[in-house]
C-alpha positions in Angstrom: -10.9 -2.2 -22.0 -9.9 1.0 -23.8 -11.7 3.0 -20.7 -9.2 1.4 -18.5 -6.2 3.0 -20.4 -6.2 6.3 -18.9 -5.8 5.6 -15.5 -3.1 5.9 -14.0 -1.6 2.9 -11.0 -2.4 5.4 -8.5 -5.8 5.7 -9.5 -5.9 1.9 -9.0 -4.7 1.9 -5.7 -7.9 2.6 -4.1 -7.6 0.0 -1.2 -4.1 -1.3 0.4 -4.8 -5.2 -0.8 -2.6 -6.3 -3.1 0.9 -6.7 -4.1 3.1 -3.6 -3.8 7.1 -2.9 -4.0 9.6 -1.2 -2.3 11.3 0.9 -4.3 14.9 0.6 -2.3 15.1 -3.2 -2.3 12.7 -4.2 -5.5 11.0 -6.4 -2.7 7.1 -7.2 -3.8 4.6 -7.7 -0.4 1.2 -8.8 -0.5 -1.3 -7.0 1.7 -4.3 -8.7 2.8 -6.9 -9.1 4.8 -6.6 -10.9 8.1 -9.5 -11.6 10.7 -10.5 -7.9 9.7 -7.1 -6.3 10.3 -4.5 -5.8 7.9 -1.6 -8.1 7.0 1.0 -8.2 4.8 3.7 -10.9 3.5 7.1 -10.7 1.1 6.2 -12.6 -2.0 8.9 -11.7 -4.3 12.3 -10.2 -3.9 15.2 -9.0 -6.8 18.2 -10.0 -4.6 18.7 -13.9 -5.3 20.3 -13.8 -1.5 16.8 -12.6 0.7 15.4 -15.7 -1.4 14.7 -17.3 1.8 12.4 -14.0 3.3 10.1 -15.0 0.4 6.5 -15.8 2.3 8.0 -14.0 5.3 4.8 -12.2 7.0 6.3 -8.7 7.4 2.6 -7.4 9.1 1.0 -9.6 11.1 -2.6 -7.4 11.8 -2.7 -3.9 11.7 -5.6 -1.9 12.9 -7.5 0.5 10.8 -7.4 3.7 12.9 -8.8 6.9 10.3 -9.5 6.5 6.9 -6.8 5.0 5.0 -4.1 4.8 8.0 -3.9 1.3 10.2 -1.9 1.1 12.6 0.5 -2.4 13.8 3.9 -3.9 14.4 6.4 -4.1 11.4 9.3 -6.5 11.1 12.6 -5.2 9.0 13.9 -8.7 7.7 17.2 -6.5 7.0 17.9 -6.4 10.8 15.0 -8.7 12.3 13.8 -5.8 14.5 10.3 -5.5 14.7 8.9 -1.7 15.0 5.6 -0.2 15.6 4.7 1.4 12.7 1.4 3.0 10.3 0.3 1.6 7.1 -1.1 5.1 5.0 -2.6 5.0 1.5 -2.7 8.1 -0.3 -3.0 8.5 -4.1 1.3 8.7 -4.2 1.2 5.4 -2.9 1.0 3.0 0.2 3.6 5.3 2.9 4.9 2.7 5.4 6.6 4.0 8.4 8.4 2.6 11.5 9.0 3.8 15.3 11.5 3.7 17.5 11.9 4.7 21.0 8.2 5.0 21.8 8.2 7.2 18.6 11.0 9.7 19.0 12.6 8.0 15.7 10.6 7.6 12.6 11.7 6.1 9.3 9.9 6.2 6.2 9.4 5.3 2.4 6.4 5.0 0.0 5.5 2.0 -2.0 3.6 2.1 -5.5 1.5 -0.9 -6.8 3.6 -3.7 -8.2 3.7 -4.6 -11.4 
């Protein structure tokens, strides 16, 4: 246990599975495998009125495309849009990022591991 002490959460976040948070909203998704693709799920949220987006499946299969990058649709429960987006994990965190207009608009934010 005392080896375990040192290292840090991004050290930790060797794979994408697991619970993360978004650091604008406090919202905590679960990403897991799904028939080999990647998926991912709202299981907690800070704001008592997106109570209801709880167990909302935010990633329903993205495809691994290069190491550590998969590629899929994204919903935003904040507008219901839906946008095709990448999934990238990198030792600063687990970068989500949705497309608009076949791409021409990008939006972005980085997740770290949940506590």
């Amino acid at each position: 246990m005392v080896a375990l002490a040192g290292i840090t959460s991004s050290a930790l976040a060797a794979s994408p599975y697991g619970v993360w948070e978004r650091p604008s909203t406090g919202t905590k998704v679960k990403f897991y495998e799904c028939a080999g693709k990647l998926c991912a799920k709202i299981v907690g949220v800070k704001d008592p009125a997106k109570k209801k987006t709880v167990g909302t499946v935010i990633m329903g299969g993205a495809k691994k495309v290069a190491e550590n990058k998969w590629e899929g649709d994204l919903l935003n429960t904040e507008n219901g849009n839906v946008y095709s987006g990448y999934v990238t994990l990198s030792g600063a965190g687990l970068k989500l990022q949705g497309c608009a207009l076949g791409g021409l608009v990008c939006s972005g934010e980085t997740w770290k591991p949940a506590n």
